[in-house]
C-alpha positions as CSV (number, residue, x, y, z in Angstrom):
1,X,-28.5,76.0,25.4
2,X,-29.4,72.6,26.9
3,X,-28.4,71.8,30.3
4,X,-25.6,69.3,30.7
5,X,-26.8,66.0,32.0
6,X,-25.0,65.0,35.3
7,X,-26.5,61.1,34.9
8,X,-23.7,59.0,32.7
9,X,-24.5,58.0,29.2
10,X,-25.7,54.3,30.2
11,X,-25.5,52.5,33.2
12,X,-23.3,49.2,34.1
13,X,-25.1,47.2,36.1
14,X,-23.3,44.5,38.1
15,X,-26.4,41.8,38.9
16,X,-27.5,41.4,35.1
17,X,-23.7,40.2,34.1
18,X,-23.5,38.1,37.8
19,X,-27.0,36.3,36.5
20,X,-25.5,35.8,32.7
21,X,-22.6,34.0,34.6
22,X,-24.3,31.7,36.9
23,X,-26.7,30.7,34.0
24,X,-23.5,29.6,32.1
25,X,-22.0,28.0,34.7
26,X,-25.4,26.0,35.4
27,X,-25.2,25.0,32.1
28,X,-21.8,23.4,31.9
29,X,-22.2,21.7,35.1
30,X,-25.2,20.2,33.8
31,X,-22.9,19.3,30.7
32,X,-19.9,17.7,32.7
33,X,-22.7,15.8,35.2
34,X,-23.9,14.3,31.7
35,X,-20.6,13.3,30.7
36,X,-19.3,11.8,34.0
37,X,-22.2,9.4,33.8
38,X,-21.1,8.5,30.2
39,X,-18.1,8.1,31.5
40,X,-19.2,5.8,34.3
41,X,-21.3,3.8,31.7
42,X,-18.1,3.1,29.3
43,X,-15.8,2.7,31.7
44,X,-17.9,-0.2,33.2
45,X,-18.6,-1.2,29.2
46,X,-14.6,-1.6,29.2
47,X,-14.2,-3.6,32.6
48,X,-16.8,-5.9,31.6
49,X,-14.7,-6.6,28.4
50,X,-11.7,-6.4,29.4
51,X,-9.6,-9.7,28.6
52,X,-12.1,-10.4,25.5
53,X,-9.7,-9.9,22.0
54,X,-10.9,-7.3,20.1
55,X,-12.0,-8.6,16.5
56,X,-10.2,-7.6,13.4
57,X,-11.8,-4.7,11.3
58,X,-13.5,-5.6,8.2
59,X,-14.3,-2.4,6.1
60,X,-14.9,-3.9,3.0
61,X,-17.8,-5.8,1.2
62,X,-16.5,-9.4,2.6
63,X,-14.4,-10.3,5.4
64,X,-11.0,-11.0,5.2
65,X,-8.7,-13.7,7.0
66,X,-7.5,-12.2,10.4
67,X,-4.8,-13.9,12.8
68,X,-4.4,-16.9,13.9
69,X,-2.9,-17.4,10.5
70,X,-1.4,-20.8,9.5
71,X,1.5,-21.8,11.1
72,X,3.5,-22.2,7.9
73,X,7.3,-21.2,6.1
74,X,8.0,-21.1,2.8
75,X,11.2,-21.9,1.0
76,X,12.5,-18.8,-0.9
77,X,11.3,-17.2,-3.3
78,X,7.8,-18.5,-2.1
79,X,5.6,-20.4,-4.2
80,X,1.9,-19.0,-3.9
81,X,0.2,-22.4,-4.8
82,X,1.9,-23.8,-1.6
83,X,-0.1,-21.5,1.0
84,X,-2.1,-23.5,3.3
85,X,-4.1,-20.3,3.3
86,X,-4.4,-19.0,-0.4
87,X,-3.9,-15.0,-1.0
88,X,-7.3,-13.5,-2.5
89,X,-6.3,-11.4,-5.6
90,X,-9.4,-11.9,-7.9
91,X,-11.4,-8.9,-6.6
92,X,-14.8,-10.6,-7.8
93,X,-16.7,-7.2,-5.9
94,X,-14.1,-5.4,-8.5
95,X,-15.8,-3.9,-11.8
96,X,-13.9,-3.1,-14.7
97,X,-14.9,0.4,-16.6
98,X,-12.1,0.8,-19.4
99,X,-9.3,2.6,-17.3
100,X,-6.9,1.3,-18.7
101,X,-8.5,0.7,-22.5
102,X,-5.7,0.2,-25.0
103,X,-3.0,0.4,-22.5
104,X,0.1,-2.1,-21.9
105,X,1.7,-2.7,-18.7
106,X,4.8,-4.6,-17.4
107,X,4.9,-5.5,-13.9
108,X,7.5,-6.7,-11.7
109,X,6.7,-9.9,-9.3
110,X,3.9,-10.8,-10.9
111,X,4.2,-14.3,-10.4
112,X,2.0,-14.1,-6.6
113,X,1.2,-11.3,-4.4
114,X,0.2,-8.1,-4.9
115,X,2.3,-8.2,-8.4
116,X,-0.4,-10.5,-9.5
117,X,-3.4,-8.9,-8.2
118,X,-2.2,-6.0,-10.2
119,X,-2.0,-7.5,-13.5
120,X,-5.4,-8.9,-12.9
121,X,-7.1,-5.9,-12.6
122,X,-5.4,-4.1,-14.9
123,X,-6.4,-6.6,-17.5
124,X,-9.6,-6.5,-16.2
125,X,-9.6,-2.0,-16.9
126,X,-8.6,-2.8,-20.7
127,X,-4.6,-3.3,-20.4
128,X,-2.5,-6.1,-22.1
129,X,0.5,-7.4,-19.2
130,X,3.5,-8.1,-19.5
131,X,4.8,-10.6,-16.2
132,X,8.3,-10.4,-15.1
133,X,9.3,-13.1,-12.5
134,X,12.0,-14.7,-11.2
135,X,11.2,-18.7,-11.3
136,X,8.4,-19.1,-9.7
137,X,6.8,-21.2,-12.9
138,X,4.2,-22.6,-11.7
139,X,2.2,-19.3,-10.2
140,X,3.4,-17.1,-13.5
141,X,1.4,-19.6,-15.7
142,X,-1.6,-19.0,-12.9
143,X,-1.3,-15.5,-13.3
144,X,-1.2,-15.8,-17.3
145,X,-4.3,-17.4,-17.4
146,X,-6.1,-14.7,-15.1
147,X,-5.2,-12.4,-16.9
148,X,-6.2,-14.0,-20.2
149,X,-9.3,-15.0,-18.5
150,X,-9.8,-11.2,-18.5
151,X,-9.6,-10.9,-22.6
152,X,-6.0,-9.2,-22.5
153,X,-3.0,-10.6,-24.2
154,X,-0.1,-11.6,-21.6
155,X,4.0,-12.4,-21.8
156,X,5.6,-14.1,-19.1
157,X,9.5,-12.6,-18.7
158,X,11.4,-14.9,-16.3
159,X,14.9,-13.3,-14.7
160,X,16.7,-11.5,-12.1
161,X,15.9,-7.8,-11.8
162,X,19.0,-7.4,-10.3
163,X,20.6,-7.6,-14.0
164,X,20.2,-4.5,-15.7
165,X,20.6,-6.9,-19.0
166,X,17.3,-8.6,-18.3
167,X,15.8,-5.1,-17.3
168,X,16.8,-4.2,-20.7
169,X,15.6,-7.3,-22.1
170,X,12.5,-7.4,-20.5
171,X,11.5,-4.2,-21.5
172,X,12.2,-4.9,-25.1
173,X,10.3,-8.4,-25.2
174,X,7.7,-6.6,-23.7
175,X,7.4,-3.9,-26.3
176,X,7.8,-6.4,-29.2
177,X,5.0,-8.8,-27.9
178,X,2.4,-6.0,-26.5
179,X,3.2,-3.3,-28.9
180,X,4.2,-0.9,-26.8
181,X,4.3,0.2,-23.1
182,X,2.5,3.0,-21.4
183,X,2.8,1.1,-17.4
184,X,5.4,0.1,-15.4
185,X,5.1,-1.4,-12.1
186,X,8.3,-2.0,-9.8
187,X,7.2,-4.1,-7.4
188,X,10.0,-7.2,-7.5
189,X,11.3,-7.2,-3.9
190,X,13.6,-9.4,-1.2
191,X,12.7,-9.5,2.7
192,X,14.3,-11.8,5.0
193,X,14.4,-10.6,8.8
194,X,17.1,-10.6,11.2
195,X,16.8,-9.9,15.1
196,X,20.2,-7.7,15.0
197,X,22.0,-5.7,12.9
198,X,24.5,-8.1,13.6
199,X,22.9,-10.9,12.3
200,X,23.2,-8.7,8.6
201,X,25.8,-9.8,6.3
202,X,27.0,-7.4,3.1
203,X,26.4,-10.0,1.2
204,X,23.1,-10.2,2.6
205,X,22.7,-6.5,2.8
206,X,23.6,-6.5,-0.7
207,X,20.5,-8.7,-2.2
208,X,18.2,-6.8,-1.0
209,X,20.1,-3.3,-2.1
210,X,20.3,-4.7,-5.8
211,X,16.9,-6.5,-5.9
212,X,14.9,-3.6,-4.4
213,X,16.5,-0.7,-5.5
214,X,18.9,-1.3,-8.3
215,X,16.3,-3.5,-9.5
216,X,13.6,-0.3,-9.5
217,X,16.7,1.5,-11.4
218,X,17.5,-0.5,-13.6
219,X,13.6,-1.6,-14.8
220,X,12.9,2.3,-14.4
221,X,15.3,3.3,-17.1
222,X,15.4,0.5,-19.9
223,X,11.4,1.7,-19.7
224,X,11.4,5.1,-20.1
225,X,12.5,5.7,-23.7
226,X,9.6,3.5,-24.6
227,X,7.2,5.5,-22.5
228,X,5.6,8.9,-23.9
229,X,3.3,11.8,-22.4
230,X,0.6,9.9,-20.1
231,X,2.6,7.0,-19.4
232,X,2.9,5.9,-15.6
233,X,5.7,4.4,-13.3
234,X,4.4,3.1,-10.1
235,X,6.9,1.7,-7.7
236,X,5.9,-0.5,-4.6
237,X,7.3,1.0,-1.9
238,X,6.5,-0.4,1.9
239,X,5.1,0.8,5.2
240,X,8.5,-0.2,6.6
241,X,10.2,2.6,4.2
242,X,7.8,5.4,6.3
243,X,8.1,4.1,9.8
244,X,11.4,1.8,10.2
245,X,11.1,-1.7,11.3
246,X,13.6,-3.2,14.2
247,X,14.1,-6.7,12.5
248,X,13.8,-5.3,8.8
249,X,16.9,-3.2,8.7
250,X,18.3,-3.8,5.2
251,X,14.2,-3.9,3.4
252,X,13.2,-0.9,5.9
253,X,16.4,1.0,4.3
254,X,15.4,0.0,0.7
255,X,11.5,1.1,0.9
256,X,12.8,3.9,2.1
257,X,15.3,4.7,-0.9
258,X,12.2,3.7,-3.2
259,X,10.0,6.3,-1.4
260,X,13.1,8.7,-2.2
261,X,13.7,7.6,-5.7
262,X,9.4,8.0,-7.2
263,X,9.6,11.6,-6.0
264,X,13.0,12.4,-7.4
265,X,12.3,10.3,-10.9
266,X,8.8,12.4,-11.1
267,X,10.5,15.5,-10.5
268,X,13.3,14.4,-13.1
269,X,10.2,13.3,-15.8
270,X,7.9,15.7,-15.4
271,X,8.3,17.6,-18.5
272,X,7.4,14.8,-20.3
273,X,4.2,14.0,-18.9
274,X,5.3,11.1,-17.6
275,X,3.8,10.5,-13.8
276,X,5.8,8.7,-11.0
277,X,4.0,7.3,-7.9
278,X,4.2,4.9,-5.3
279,X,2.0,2.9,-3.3
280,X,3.4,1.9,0.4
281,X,1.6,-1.1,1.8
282,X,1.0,-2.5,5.3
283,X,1.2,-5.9,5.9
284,X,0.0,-7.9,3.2
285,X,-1.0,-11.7,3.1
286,X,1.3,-12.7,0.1
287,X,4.4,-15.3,-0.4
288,X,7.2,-12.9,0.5
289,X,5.9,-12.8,4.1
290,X,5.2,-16.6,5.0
291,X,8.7,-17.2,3.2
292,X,10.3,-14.0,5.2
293,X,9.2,-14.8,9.1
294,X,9.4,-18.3,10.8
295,X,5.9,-19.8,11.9
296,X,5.3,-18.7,15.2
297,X,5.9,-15.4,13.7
298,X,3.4,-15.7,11.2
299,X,0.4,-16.8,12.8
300,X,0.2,-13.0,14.4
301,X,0.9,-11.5,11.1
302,X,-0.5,-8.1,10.4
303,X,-2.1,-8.3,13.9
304,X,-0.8,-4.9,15.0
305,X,-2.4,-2.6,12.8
306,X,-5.4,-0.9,13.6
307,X,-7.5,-3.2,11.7
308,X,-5.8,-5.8,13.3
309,X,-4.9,-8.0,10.4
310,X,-3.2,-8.3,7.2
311,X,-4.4,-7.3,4.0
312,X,-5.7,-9.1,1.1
313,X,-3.3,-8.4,-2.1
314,X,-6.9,-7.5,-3.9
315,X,-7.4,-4.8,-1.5
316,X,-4.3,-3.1,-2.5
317,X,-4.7,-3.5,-6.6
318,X,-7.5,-0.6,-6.9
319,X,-4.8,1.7,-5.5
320,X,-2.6,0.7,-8.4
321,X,-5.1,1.1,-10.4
322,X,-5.7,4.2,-9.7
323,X,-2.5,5.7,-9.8
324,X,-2.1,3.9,-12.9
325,X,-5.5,5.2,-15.2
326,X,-4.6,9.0,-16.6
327,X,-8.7,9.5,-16.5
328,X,-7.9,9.0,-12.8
329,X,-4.8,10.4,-11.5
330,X,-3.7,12.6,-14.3
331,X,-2.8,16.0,-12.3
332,X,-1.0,12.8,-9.4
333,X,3.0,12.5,-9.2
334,X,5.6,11.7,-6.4
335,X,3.6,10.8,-3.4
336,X,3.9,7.7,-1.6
337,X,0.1,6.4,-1.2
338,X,-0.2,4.5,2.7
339,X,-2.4,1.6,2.2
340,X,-1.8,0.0,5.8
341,X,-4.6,-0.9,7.6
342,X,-3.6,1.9,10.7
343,X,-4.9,5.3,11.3
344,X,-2.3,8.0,9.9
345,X,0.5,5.8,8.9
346,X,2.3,7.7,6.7
């Protein structure tokens, strides 16, 4: 029998483990001496421009208007053709591929704004539009022409969407002109600011209630008996509806109740393959804001997101799009798409 070894099985020895250590603490001093001169570097990079303004972002294939804006206030409801600076809606860089081939839409405040850069480029992906309005004349007729610059068919619907009569009405014209409807797009809205709550009326309280939520209602169901499986609502809800805004109590309240509504209503028409979404913008450079805030106001518009400006309504349309094209967003309802020019809003 084999005598019993009195040495241990392996040996621990203390100065391999103590050299491991100092080797890896060499290391990440030699790390942390890198990074405090780094450090040094930027910090004197900062000091040095300190006081400069910091330019606004452009991320896209042209550059976009960034504050100083023009000093300027529109009357209500805001005519488009009176901006000193003119809202680009066009998307020339934009390429149409049939999304929307053989589809009809009706949009809400399509006169100006992101309403009309909508209907543009849903002409230009194949759809037919219909234009609901209120009486803004003039840039409805501009927005018909776009749009049958684009080879689509268009009606122009002028009324309140605050009467579920014309709601019903425009839906109908809308089917008996285009054929048949397959897109709706709520995005009809009222915005004036106040610096209190105090400074809100009811009756005020109540115009922007009824246009932006009764008036999403109201559109949402004289449309849906006409829409079938694949058909879309899209509802233009508001960066204001996700994060508040002090001196936009009543709209904040409203975007909110939209946000709310898209992902109850797609819940509620889900079985029959119809899809409800919402886009929530940022700022954005159309009539409702020039007519909304006073001048001085203005000039800083959209300043305070992380891009530092507003945006264009042509860089919101492709998200519309989007949502709106079943070859896109087909397995897409009830979210609330941020498009707001800051990181993580949302």
């Amino acid at each position: 029998m084999p005598k019993a070894s009195s040495k241990p099985a392996f040996r621990t020895s203390s100065a391999r483990p103590t050299a491991r250590g100092e080797a890896v603490t060499a290391k990440q001093k030699k790390i942390q001496r890198e990074q405090d001169g780094k450090d040094t570097a930027n910090r004197a990079k900062r000091e040095a421009s300190a006081g400069k303004p910091k330019k606004a972002v452009q991320a896209g294939q042209q550059d976009y208007p960034a504050p100083p804006l023009p000093k300027q206030h529109l009357r209500k409801p805001g005519l488009e053709a009176e901006m000193e600076l003119k809202p680009q809606f066009m998307a020339p860089n934009y390429k149409g591929s049939g999304k929307l081939e053989g589809l009809t839409a009706l949009v809400t405040g399509a006169d100006s704004g992101i309403g009309r850069a909508v209907a543009v480029l849903f002409a230009r992906e194949g759809a037919d539009v219909a234009v609901a309005y209120l009486s803004s004349h003039q840039d409805a007729k501009e927005t018909k022409r776009c749009i049958e610059a684009e080879g689509r068919r268009c009606v122009l619907i002028a009324g309140d969407v605050k009467d579920a009569a014309f709601c019903r009405g425009a839906v109908k014209k809308a089917v008996k002109s285009l054929g048949k409807l397959d897109i709706l797009v709520n995005n009809a809205a009222f915005q004036e600011h106040a610096e209190s709550i105090e400074d809100l009326t009811e009756e005020r309280f109540d115009e922007t209630l009824r246009t932006n939520v009764y008036g999403y209602f109201h559109m949402a169901k004289a449309a849906v008996p006409h829409l079938k499986k694949g058909s879309c609502i899209i509802n233009t809800g508001s960066v204001t509806g996700l994060e508040g805004s002090a001196k936009l109590l009543d709209y904040s309240a409203t975007k909110g109740a939209i946000h709310a509504f898209t992902k109850a209503l797609a819940s509620n028409l889900l079985d029959k393959g119809i899809r409800v979404n919402a886009v929530a913008p940022g700022p954005v450079w159309p009539p409702l804001n020039p007519a909304d805030a006073p001048p001085d106001m203005i000039q800083d518009f959209g300043k305070k997101t992380d891009m530092r400006r507003p945006a264009q309504p042509e860089e919101l349309s492709p998200a519309y799009v989007f949502l709106a094209s079943p070859v896109c967003s087909s397995y897409i309802t009830g979210i609330v798409l941020p498009v707001t020019g800051s990181v993580g809003a949302g």
